[in-house]
N, C-alpha and C positions, 0 to 999 in steps of 0.2 A: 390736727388730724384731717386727711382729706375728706371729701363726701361720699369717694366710694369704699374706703376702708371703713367710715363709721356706720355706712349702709350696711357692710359685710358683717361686723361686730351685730349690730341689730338683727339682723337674719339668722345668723350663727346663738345667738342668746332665745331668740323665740322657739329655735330647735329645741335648743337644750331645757328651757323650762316647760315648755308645752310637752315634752316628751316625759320629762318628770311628773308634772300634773296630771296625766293622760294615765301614767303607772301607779302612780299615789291612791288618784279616785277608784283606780280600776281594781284596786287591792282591798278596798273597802268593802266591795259587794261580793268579790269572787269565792270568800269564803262561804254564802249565805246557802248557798244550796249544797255545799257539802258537809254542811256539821253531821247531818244524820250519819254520812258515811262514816264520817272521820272516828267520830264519836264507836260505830262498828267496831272498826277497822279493831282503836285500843282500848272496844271492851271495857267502854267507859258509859254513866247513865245520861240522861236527856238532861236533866239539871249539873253536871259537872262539864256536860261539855258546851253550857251555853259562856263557858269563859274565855273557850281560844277566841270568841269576838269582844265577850266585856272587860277581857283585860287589855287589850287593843285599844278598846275606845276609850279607857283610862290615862293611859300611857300617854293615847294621842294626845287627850285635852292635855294633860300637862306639861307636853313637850314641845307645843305651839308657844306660847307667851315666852317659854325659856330662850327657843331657838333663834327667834326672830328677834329678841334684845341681844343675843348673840350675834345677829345677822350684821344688826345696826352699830355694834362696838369694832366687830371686829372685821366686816366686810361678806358682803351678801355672798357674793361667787366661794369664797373660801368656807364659810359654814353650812351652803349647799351641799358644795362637795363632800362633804362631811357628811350630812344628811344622808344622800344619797349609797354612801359609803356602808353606813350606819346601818342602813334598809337593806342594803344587798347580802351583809354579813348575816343579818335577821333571816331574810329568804331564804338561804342557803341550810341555816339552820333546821327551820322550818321541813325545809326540803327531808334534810336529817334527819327530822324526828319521826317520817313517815320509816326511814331504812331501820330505825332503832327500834320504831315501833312503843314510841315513848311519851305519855301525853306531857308531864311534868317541862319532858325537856321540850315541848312544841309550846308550851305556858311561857317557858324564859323567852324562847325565839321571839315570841310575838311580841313580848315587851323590847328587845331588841330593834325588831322591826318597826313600832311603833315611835320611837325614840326617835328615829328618823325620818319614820313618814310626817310625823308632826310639824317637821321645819320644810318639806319640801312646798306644801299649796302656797303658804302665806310669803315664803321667801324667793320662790317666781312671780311671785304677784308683784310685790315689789320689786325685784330686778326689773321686769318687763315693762312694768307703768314708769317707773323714772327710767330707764332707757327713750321714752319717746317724748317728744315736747306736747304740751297742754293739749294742743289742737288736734292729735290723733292719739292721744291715752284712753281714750273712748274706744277705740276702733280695735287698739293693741287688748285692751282690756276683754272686749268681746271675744277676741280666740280664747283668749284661758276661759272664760263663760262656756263658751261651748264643749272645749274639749272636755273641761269637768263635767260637762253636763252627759255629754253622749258615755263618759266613760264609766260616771255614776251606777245611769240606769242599764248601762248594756252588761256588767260585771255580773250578775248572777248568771243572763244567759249564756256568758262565754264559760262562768267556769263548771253550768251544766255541760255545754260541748267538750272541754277539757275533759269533765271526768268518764263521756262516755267514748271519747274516742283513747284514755290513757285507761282506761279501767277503773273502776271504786278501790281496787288496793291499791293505785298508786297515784291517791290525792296528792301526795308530795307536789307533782307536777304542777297543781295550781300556784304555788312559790315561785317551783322553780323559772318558770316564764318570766320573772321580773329581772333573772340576772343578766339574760343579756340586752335587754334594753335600758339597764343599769351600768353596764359596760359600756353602749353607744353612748349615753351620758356623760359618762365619764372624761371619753378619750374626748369629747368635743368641747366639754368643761374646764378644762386645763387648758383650751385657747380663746377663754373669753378675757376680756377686761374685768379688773376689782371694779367692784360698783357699792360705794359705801361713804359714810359720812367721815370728814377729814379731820374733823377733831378730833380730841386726844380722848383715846379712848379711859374710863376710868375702872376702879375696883370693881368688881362682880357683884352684885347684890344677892350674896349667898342666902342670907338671912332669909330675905323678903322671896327669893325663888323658892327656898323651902316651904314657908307657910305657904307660899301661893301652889305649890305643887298640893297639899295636904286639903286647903280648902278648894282648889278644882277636882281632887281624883272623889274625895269623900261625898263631893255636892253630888256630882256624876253620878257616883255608883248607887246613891241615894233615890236619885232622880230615875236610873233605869228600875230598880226592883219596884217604886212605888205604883202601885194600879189605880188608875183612878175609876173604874168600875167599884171598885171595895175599898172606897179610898180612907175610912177609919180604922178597917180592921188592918190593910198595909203599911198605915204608918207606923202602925206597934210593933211593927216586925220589925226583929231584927238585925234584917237588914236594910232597914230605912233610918230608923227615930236617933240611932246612936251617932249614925254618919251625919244627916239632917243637925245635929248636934252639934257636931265634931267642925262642919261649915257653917255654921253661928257664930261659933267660936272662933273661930281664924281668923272672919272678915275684918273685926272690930281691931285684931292683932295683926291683922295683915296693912290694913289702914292706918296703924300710928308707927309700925315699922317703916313703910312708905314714906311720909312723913319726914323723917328723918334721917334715911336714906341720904346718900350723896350723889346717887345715880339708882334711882327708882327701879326695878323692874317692872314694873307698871307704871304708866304716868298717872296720877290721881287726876288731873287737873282734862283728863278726857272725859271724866263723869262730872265735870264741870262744865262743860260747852254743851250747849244745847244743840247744837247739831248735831255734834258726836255722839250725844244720846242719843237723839233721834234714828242715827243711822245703825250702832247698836242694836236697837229694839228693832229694825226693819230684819237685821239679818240675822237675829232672832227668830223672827217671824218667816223668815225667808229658809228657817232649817224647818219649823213645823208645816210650812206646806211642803215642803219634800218628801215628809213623813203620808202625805195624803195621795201622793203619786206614787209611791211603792206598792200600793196597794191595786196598781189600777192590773198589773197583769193578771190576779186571782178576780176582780169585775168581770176584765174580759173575757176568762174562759167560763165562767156562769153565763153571759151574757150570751155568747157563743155556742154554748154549751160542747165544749171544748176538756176534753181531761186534764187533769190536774198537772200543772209543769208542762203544757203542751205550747200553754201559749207565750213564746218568746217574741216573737215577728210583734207581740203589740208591746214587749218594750222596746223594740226596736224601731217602732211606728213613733212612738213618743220621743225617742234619743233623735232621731231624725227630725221632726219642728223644735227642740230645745237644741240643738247643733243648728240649724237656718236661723232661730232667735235670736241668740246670742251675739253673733257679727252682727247683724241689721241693726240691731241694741244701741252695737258699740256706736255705729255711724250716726245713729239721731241723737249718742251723748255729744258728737262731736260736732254736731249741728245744732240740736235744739237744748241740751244739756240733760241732765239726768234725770229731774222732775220729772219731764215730760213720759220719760222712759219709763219711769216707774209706775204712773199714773196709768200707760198704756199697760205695762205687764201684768198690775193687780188687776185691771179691767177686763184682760184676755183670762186670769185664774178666775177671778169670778163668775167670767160668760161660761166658760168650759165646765169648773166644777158644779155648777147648775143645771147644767145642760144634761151631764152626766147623771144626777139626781132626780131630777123630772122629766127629762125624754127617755135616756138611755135603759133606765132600771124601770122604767114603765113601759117602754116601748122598746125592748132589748134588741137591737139589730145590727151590723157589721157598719151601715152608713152612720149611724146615730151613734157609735161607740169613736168612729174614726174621729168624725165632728168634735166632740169631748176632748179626746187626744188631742184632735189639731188644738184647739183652740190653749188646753190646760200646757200643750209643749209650747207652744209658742210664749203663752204668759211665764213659765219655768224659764226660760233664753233669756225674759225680758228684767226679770228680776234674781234669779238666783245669785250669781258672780258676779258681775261687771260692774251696776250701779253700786252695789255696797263698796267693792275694793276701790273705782273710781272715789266716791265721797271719801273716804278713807285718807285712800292717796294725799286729797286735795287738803283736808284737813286739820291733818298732824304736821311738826315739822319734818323737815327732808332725814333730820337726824334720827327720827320716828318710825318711819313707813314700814319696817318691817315689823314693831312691834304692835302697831297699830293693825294692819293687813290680820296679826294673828289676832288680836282681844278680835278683832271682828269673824274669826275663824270661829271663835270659841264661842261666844254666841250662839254662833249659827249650830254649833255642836249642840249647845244646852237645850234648844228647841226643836232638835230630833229627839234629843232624848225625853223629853219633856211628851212631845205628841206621839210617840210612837204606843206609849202605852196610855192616851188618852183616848187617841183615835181606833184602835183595836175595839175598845168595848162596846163599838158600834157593833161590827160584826159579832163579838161575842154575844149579844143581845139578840143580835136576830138567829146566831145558832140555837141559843134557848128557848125560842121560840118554836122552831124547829119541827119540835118530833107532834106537838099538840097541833100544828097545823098543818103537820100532815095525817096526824090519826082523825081529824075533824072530816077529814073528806077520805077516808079509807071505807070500803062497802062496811056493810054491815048485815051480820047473822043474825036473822030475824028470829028464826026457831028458839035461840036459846041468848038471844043481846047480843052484845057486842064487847067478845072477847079480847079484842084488838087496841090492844091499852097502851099506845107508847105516849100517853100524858106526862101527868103532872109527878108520879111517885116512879122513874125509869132506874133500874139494876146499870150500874156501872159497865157492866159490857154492853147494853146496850145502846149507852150514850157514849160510849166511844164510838160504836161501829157505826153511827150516824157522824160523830164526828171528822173520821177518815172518810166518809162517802164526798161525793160532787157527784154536780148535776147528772155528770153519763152513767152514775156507778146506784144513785139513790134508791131506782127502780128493785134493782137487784139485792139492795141490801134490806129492803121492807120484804120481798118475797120472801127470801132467809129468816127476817126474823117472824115473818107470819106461819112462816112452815113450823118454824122452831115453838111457838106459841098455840100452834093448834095441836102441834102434835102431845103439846104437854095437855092437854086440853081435852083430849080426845081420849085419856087414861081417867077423869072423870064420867064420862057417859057410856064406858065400853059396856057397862051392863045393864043399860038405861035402854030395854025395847021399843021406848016412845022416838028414841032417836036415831038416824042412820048418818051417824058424823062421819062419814066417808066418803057420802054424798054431800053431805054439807060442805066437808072440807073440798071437794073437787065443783062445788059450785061456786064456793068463797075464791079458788085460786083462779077461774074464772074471773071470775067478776073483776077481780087485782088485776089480771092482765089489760081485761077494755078500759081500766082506771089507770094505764101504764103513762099515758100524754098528762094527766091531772096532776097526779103524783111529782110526776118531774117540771110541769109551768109553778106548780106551789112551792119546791121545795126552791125555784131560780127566783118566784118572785119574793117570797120570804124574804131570801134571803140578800134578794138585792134593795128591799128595804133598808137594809140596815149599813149597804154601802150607800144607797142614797142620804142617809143619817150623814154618815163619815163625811159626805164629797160637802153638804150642808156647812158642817164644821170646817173644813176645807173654804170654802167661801167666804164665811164669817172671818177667817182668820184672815183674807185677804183683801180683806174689807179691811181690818184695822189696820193692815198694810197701807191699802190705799189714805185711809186717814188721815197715819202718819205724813205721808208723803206729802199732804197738800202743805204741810208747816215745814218744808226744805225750802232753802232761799237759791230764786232761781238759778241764780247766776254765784255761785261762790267761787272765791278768790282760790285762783289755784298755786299752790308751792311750787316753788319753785328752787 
């Protein structure tokens, strides 16, 4: 093959999987700000509709390890296509179930959809890194870094713009955007080259896909419902202890099916290399600080004080040093190798998630927030995609990489779901704190105490309606409930002479007003306590990142 027809194939292939990638990620997050709607729309509750995303992420994890031994038997480009096929048919459905107005049938869709997104990350991953030789799979690898990266965190903001420029009844439209960048895949897909291993390919490992499906979906769904805020009373639930069960029970049958296997769907012999451990546990570790960046757009508009869902420009601040990260990544793997890489990225998550914790939520300001971002986007570039799939790559044998690319997907899946409900009870903690510190500094009615009790024993509506407030709305929701509280208040004293609660009450809402700056620095620093807790854990975790990383040998042998 000449140089420029295999220059054209290389070109033509980073289309088509970066384009993939780029729609894959982007489907992950674009649900997130429409459940409220969706959930509207089919007149469904807050707990039934957190499934059109937890049956997604089920599906997903189990459709990664399937796909990508798929990839590797039967050839990367053809089970893509498939993939992608899969996802489009899902979409479309999706689409569907807005015109039918059907949650049940938008539950199938998703699994559909998910079926397929599952094989699209881990099997351009692979395509893209064995299309290029050792000395630029670093460089190759950094585009897919980024592009997942920017497409990650920008998906909630786009599919708020979706819904406000399509309308809340016609969420379908968030679907339906994937079909025709599913098409341009398509048609471009049908002129690449097979890209697969030449041996013969062997029987299916039905067996071992089944238990492996049972003990990834049950570990998962285990793993999301569990809180670790209440983390004895949630394991009895259940839906925790049964599933938690149900993936104890697999592993040890999933390990001696393995075993005897003729062609593994897993290779056991990767939890045998201590490298492949190691890289494993990084990407791991590399989905639970992702989990710590999701949160930064609700910091920023605290910080900001900014209304609620106002602020997208700061994940878009973020997407932009994790999109510059990622390429720069790729070229110091292909220079100084991956170590190094890694060592810089946990150091850049460290400096930034610190920074964020004791400057920013101390000192809340637009330069001190940006500072944070840069630093925390930069370190995301440095380590999310590139160095884990790079080690990966280099690893496993060539006959491998796509199944390898996926266990290392899955990973990375099981430590979002792992920190997403670990990392929350930060904030949950500091909203409990909440309402007592801001009745500690609310005036007080001399005449007759201090009727103004939003402590320790709060009535359920009023701990909601502190719930739904942020910082711009706080002021307003304590004047409400003081009005609300004097006025019941004031049907005590109506025929008490000694009192003129009239004036009282018109000197009390006074006073609330000159307390309006107080009320609202307390209720931002509260509660940026408790994102400063979170960005802490944040750090720690990438610390142990770092850790790991020093026990990578510098120089590993690359496949070839």
């Amino acid at each position: 093959m000449s140089k420029s027809i295999k220059r054209n194939n290389t070109t033509l292939a980073m289309a088509v999987f970066l384009l993939g990638i780029f729609m894959g990620a982007l489907d992950s997050g674009i649900i997130s700000p429409a459940r409220g709607v969706i959930a509207g729309s089919l007149n469904i509750s807050e707990s039934a509709s957190i499934w059109m995303v937890t049956i997604y992420t089920l599906t997903y994890a189990v459709s990664m390890p399937i796909t990508g031994k798929l990839a590797d038997s039967l050839g990367r480009k053809k089970i893509y296509i498939a993939c992608i096929i899969i996802f489009t048919i899902g979409s479309l459905l999706c689409w569907l179930s807005d015109v039918f107005n059907n949650y049940n049938f938008l539950l199938i869709s998703r699994v559909i959809q998910a079926l397929g997104g599952g094989g699209i990350m881990p099997i351009a991953t692979a395509y893209i890194g064995a299309s290029f030789p050792p000395e630029k799979r670093g460089s190759a690898l950094g585009f897919v870094g980024s592009i997942y990266g920017i497409a990650t965190v920008i998906g909630p903001t786009l599919g708020t713009a979706i819904l406000s420029l399509a309308g809340s009844n016609n969420w379908g439209y968030l679907f339906l955007i994937n079909v025709p960048i599913s098409l341009i895949i398509l048609f471009l897909a049908f002129r690449l080259e097979e890209n697969r291993n030449e041996s013969k390919s062997k029987k299916m490992d039905i067996l071992g896909a089944g238990v492996l499906s049972v003990l990834i979906a049950s570990l998962m769904y285990a793993l999301t419902n569990l809180q670790f805020h209440d983390f004895l009373t949630s394991i009895k639930s259940e839906h925790v202890w049964p599933f938690l069960a149900i993936a104890l029970v697999s592993l040890p049958l999933f390990i001696a099916i393995e075993k005897n296997a003729k062609d593994p769907i897993l290779n056991l012999k990767f939890f045998t290399n201590p490298q492949i451990v190691i890289t494993l546990a990084l990407s791991f570790l590399a989905g639970c600080g992702l989990m710590g960046t999701v949160f930064l757009p609700q910091f920023g508009e605290n910080v900001l004080r900014l209304k609620s869902g106002t602020g997208g420009y700061i994940v878009t601040l973020f997407a932009l040093f994790t999109g510059i990260g990622a390429p720069i990544g790729g070229k110091i793997i292909d220079r100084y190798g991956v170590k190094i890489l890694l060592l810089f990225g946990f150091s850049f998550t460290i400096s930034g998630s610190l920074y964020q914790s004791f400057v920013t939520a101390i000192y809340p300001s637009l330069s001190n927030l940006a500072i944070g971002i840069g630093l925390m986007g930069v370190g995301m570039g440095f380590t999310m995609g590139t160095p884990i799939n790079y080690l990966m790559m280099s690893l496993v044998k060539p006959s491998e990489i796509s199944i390898g690319q996926s266990t290392a997907s899955l990973f990375r899946s099981i430590g979002v779901a792992v920190s997403s409900n670990l990392l929350v009870n930060f904030i949950s903690q500091a909203g409990e704190k909440l309402p007592k510190a801001i009745n500690d500094i609310l005036p007080k009615i001399t005449d007759i105490g201090n009727p103004m009790t939003f402590g320790e024993t709060l009535p359920p509506e009023i701990i909601s309606k502190f719930q739904a407030a942020d910082v711009t709305t706080i002021y307003s929701t304590i004047k409400d409930l003081s009005n609300s509280i004097l006025s019941k208040l004031q049907s005590v004293y109506v025929n008490d002479p000694n009192v003129n609660f009239s004036e009282i009450k018109t000197q009390y809402m006074m006073s609330l007003e000159q307390s309006k700056s107080v009320i609202e620095n307390t209720y931002q620093l509260t509660l940026n306590k408790g994102y400063a807790n979170l960005f802490i854990a944040t750090a720690i975790i990438a610390l142990i990142g770092f850790i790991l990383s020093l026990f990578i040998k510098d120089r590993i042998k690359i496949t070839k």
